[in-house]
N, C-alpha and C positions, 0 to 999 in steps of 0.2 A: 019511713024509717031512714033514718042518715047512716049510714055506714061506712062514714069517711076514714080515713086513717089517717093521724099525724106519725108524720117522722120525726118532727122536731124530737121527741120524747126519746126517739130510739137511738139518733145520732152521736156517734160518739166521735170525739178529737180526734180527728186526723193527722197524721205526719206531713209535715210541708216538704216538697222536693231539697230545702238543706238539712234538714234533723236526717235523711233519708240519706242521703249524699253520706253523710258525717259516719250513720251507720255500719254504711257499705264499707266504707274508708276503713272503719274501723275493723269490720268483718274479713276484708281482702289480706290488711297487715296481721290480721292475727293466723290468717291461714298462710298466709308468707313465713309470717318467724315459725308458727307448728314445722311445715316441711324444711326450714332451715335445720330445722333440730338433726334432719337425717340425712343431711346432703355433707359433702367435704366441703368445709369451710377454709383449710389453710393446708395449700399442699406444701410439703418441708422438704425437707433434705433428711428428714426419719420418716417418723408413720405422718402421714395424713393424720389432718385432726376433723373430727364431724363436729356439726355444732352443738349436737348434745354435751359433748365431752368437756367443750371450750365452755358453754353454760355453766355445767357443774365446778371445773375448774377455775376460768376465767379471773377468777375475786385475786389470785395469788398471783395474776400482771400488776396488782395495785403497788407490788411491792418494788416493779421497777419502772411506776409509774406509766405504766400502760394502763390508759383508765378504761376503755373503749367498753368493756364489761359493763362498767358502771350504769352504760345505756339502759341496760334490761330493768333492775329496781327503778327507776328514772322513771321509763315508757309505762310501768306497771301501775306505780304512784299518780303518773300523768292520766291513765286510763282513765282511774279511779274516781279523780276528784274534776274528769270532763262537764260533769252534770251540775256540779256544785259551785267549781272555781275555776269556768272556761279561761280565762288566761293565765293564772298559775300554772294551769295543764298546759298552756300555751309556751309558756318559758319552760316548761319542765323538761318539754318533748324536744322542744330548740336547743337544750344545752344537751340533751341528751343525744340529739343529731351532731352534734358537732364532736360530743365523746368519743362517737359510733368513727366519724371520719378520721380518728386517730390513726384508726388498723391502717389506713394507706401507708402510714410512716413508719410504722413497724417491717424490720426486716429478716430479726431474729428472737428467739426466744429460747430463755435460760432455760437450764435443766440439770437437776444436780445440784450439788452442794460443790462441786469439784469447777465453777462456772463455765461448764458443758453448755453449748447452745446447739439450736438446729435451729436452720434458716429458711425461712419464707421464701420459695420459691412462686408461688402464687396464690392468687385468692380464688378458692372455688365457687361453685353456685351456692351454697349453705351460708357465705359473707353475703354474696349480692342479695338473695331472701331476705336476709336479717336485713341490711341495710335499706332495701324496699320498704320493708315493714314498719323501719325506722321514720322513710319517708313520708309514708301514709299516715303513720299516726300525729306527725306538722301537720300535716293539712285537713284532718279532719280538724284537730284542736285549733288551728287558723280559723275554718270556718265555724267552727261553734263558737270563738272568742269575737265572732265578728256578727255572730248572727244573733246572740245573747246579749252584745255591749247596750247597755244604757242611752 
């Protein structure tokens, strides 16, 4: 009696050390922006802001061209279509890193109708998470647009 066993039949696709790489990348910036959410991201010269607050809020710097918000729908979009349109995702995340590096030039921020501002005193760990996260997700979509190209 033969009682051999193929594996051929039972093997399945394996991840190659980039699709694996790309994941982690992707895994690490999403556990970077989560704990961003609850760290101080902007200390002022009023309340500290955490990065939950600046998330929910953020969309209303657009009005004095602070775009640096705009990174999050960006990175979200970029996620999205990693699998489908690795370089789209590629540009998406890249202009979205470069939104993100606005906050350095920001020094104050409106408040009021009465053009009340408070000032950025610095940046806390809740910007450097976010902006890690920002980094991580270029390079994953780097290496997927590089590891997918034609």
């Amino acid at each position: 009696m033969n009682y051999s066993y193929s594996l051929k039949a039972r093997n399945k696709p394996s991840l190659n050390y980039w699709e694996i790489t790309v994941k982690l990348l992707i895994i690490v910036g999403l556990i970077c922006f989560s704990l961003s959410l609850y760290q101080v991201a902007l200390f002022t010269s009023g309340d500290d802001l955490y990065g939950v607050w600046i998330l929910l809020i953020g969309w209303i710097g657009l009005v004095i061209f602070q775009l640096s918000w705009l990174a999050n729908p960006l990175n979200l979009l970029a996620l999205l279509l990693l699998s489908t349109k690795p370089k789209l995702s590629l540009l998406l995340t890249l202009i979205a890193f470069l939104l993100a590096s606005q906050t350095f030039y920001f020094a104050e921020i409106p408040v009021g109708l009465n053009q009340e501002k408070i000032y950025i005193k610095e940046l806390g760990l809740g910007f450097y998470l976010w902006y890690i996260a920002n980094g991580l997700f270029v390079i994953a979509a780097l290496i997927e647009a590089l590891r997918t190209r034609d």
